[in-house]
C-alpha positions in Angstrom: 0.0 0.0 0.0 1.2 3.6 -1.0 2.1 5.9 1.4 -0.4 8.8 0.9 1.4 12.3 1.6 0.8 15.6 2.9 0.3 18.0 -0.8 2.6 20.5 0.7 5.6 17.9 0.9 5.0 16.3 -2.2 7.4 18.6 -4.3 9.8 19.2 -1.4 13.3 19.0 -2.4 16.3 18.4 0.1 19.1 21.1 0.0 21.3 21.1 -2.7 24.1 22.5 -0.6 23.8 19.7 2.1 23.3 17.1 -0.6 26.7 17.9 -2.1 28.4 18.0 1.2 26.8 14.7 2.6 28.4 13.4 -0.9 31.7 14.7 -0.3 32.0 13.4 3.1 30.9 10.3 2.1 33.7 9.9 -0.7 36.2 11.4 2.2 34.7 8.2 4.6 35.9 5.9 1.6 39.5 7.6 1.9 39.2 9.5 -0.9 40.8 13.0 -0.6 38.0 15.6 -1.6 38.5 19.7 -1.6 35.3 20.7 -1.0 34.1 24.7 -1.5 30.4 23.5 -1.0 28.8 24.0 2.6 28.5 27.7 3.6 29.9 27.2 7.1 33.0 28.9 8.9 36.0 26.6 9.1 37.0 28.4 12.6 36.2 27.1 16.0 34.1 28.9 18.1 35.5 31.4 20.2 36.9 29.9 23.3 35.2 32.6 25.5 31.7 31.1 24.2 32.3 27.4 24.7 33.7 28.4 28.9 30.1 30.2 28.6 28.3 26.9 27.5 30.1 25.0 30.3 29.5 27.5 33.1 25.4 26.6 31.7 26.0 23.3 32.2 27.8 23.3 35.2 24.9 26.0 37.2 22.1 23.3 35.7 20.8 25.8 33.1 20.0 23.1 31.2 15.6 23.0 31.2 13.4 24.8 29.2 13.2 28.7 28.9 10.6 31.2 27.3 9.7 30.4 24.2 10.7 33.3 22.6 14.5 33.6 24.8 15.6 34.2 28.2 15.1 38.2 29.0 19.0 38.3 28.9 19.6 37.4 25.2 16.6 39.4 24.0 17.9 42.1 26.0 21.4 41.9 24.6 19.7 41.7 21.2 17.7 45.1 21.2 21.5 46.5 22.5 22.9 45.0 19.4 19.9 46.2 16.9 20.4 49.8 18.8 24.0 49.9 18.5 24.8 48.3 15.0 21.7 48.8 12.9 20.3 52.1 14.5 16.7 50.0 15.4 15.2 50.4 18.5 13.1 47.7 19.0 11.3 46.3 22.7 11.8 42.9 23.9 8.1 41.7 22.9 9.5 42.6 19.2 12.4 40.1 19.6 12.0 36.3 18.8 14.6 33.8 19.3 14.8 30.5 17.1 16.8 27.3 16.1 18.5 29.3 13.5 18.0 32.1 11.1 16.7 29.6 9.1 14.1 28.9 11.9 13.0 32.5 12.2 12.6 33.1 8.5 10.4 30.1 8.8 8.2 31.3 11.4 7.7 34.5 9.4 6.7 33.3 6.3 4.2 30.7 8.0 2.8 33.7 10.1 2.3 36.3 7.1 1.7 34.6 3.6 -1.7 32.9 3.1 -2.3 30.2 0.2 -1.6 31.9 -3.0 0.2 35.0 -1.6 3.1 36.4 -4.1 7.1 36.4 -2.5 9.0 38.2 -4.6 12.5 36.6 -4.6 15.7 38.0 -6.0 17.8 35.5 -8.2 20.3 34.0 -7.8 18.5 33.2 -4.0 19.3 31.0 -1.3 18.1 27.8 -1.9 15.5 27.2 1.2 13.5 30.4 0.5 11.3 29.1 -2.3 11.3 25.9 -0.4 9.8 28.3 2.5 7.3 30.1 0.7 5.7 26.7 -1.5 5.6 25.0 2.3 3.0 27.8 3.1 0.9 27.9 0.1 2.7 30.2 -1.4 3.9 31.6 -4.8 7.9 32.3 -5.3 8.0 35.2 -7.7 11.5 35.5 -9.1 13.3 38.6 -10.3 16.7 37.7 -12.4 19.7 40.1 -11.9 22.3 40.7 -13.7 26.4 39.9 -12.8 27.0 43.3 -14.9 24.6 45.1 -12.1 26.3 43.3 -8.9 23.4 40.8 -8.7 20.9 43.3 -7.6 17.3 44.4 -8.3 16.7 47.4 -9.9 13.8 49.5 -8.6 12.1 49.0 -12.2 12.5 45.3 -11.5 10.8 45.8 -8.2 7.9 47.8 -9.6 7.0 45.6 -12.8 6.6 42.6 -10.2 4.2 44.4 -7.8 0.6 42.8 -8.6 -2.0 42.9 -6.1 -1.3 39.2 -4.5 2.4 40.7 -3.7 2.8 39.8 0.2 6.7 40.4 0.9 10.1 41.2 -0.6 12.9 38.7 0.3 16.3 41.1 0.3 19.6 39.2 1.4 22.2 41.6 1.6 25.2 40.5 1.4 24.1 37.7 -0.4 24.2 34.3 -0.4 25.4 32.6 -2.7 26.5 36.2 -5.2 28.3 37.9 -2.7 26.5 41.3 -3.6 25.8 43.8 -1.0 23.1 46.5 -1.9 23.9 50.4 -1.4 22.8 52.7 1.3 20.6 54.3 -1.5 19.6 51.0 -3.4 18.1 50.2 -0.3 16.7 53.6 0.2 14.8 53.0 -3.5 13.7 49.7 -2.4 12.6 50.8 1.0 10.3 53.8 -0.4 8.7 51.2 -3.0 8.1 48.9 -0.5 6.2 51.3 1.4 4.1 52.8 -1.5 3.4 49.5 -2.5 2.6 48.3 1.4 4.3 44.8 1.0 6.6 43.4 4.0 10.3 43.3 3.6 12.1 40.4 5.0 15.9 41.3 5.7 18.0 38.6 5.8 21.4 40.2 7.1 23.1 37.1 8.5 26.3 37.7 7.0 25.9 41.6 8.0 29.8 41.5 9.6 31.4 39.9 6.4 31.6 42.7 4.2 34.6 44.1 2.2 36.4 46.5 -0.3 35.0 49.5 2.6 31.3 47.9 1.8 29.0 49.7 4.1 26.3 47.1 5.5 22.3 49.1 5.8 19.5 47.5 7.8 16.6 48.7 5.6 14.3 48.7 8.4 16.3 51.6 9.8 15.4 54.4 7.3 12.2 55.6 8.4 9.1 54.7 10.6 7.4 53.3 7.2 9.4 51.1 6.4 10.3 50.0 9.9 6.8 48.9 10.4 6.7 46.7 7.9 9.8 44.8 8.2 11.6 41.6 9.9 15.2 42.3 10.5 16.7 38.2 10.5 20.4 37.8 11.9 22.1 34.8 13.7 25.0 33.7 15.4 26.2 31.1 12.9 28.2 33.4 10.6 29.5 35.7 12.4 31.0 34.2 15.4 31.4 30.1 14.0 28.6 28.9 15.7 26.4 27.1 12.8 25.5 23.9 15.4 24.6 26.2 18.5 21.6 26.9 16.3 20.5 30.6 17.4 19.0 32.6 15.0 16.7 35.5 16.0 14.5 38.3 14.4 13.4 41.7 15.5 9.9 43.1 13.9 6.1 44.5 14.3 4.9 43.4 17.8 1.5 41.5 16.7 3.4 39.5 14.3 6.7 38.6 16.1 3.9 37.3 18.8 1.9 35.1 16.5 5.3 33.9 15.4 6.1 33.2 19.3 3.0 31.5 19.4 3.7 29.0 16.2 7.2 28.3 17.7 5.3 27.0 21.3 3.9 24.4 18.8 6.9 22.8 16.9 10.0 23.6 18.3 9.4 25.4 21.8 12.4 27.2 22.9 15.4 27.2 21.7 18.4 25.1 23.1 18.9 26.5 26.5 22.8 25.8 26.5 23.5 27.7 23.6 21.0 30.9 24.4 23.5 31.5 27.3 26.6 30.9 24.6 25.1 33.9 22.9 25.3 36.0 25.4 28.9 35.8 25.6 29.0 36.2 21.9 27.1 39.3 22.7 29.5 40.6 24.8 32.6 39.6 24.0 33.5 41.7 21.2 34.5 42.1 17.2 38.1 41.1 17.9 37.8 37.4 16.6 35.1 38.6 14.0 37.6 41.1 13.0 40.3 38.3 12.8 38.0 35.9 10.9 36.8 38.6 8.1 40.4 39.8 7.3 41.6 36.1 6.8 37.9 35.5 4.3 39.4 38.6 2.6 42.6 37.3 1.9 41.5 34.1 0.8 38.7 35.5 -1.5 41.4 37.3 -3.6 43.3 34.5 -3.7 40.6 32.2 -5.3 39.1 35.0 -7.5 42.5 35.5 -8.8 43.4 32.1 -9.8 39.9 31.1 -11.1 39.9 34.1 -13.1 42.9 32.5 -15.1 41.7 29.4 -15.3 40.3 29.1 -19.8 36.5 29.4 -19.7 35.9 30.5 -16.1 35.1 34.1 -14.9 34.2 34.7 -10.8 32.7 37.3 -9.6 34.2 39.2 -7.2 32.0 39.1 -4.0 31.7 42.2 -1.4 30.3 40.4 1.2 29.9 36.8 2.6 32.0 33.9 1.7 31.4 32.6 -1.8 32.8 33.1 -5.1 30.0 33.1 -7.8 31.8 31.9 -11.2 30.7 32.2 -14.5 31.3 28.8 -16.4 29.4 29.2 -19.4 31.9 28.9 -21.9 33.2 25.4 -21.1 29.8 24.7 -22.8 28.2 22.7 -19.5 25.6 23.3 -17.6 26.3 23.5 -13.7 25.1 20.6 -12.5 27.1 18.4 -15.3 30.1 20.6 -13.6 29.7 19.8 -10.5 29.5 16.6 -10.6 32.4 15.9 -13.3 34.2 18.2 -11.3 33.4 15.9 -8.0 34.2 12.3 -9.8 37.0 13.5 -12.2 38.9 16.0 -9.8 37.6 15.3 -6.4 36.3 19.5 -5.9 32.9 19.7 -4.6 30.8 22.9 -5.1 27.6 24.2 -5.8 25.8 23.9 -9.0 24.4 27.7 -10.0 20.7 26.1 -11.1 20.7 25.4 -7.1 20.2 29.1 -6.8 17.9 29.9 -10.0 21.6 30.7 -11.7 22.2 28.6 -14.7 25.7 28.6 -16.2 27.1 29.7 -12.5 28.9 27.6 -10.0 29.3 28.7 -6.3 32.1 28.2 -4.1 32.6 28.7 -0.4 36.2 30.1 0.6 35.2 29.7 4.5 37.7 26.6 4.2 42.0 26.7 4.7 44.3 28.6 2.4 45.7 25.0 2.1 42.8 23.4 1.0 41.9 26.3 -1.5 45.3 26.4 -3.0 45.0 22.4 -3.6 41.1 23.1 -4.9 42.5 25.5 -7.5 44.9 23.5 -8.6 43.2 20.6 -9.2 40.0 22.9 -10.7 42.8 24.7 -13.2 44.3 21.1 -14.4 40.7 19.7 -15.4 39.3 22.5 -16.7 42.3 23.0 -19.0 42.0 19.3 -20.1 37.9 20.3 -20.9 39.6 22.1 -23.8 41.4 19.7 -25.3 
């Protein structure tokens, strides 16, 4: 007998990003010796300062459940951090706290977009965001930018797609996987478009801190009373300070909402782990030093790998601004990304991202948030086969 399955499920598809690296751990398992530039996590440890915080949770029995929404503490430290780094003054009730980023951009799209509601999506996007928006009836409504244009909507792009089911504009500055981080006044465009047209904004800023080249990084929500009304500021801990399995994410936006969203997390994952909301504090408080540390070692390696792609035959990266990917143009070796990848996987033993992951055909994306080492052996063995794809 068939298994009979929820309609929402049915067209579900796992993430491509974890799906390559599950692969290329399994060929490392097997002894096989795979670079791989795929999963979009830092290769540092987490701070030591954070992990004696963790213990000293342990150790004083902090270890039950807490307020759904976070302990008073770590909300409290967030509306400090939204004050001091984004210039948004937010209350505690306008604070949630989740498994993840990932978990609080769930939440909001479950809470605001009704069955046949319109997201509008920049592409290239990061992949679960369409998977977010089909899960609540949703309909994904992408907008294609251009590498010439830094990967980034124009505001006649944003005003063409506006139809009365629009709900909500996805904006993920810097981006994952381009690299592209919006203007002070592209946002501003955005921002008064947004407003006009009354749609929510959802901000995902979780690489906010990994910006370059004297990029400027602009919560959106921050320009006016307008605009700050109608959107969800989304950050997290995993980026920024190493800590992708602590699994804190958090969101700051309008009170009725963030408490319906409250309300949806009492009924799947209740609070978040207790262990790591106290690690967070200590994030919180510890300083930029290792952040500091972290971003000027991305730095060096992205110019590294954007200068040796860019001289491998038939292979042109852009250079990204923020985050910690390389977005390379492959279409003149003739293949499309996903035949790429995985020639590039079972020929060369390099794992990376396929660009029709993202809605970017002809792109490939890889992470630099791995060793110097382990990038200089990746580009070498990418420049020897792609040179033999010529021949």
């Amino acid at each position: 007998m068939a298994l009979s399955l929820a309609a929402r499920v049915r067209n579900l598809r796992s993430s491509p990003t974890l799906a390559v690296t599950s692969k290329a751990n399994q060929l490392k398992a097997q002894g096989v010796d795979v670079v791989s530039f795929g999963a979009g996590e830092p290769d540092f440890d987490t701070p030591q300062h954070i992990k004696d915080a963790a213990v000293q949770a342990l150790q004083k029995g902090l270890t039950k459940y807490t307020p759904t929404a976070g302990i008073p503490a770590l909300k409290q430290a967030i509306v400090e951090k939204f004050k001091k780094e984004n210039s948004l003054t937010y209350d505690p009730a306008q604070i949630l706290v989740s498994s993840g980023a990932k978990h609080s951009l769930y939440n909001i799209f479950q809470v605001i977009c009704d069955p046949g509601d319109e997201i509008i999506i920049p592409a290239p996007y990061w992949v679960s965001y369409p998977e977010m928006v089909e899960l609540c009836g949703g309909f994904s409504v992408f907008l294609s930018t251009d590498e010439r244009a830094g990967f980034k909507i124009t505001p006649a792009q944003l005003r063409e797609s506006f139809t009365a089911k629009t709900k909500a504009l996805v904006l993920n500055s810097p981006s994952n996987p381009t690299g592209g981080v919006y203007t002070r006044a592209e946002l501003e465009a955005i921002a008064a478009l947004c407003v006009q047209q009354g749609i929510y904004i959802i901000s995902d800023e979780i690489y906010e801190k990994l910006v370059y080249d004297g990029q400027e990084h602009v919560s959106i929500a921050a320009f006016n009373q307008h605009v700050y009304e109608l959107t969800f500021t989304v950050n997290g801990l995993s980026k920024a300070y190493s800590m992708t399995g602590w699994r804190i994410g958090y969101l700051g936006g309008p009170k009725a909402a963030v408490e319906k969203m409250s309300n949806l997390q009492d009924h799947s994952t209740s609070c978040p782990n207790s262990i790591a909301q106290h690690a967070a504090l200590a994030a919180f408080s510890g300083g930029d030093a290792f952040v500091q540390a972290m971003r000027q070692e991305y730095l060096k390696r992205r110019d590294y790998l954007v200068e040796r792609l860019g001289a491998v035959a038939g292979l042109s990266p852009f250079t990204p601004r923020g985050a910690f990917y390389v977005f390379c143009n492959i279409m003149k070796t003739g293949l499309d990304s996903m035949t790429f990848a995985k020639r590039l996987l079972e020929e060369a033993n390099v794992a990376l991202i396929p660009g029709s992951a993202f809605g970017a055909e002809g792109y490939v994306r890889l992470s630099f948030a791995t060793s110097m080492e382990q990038i200089k052996k990746g580009a070498d063995r990418i420049a020897q086969w792609a040179g033999a794809l010529k021949k």
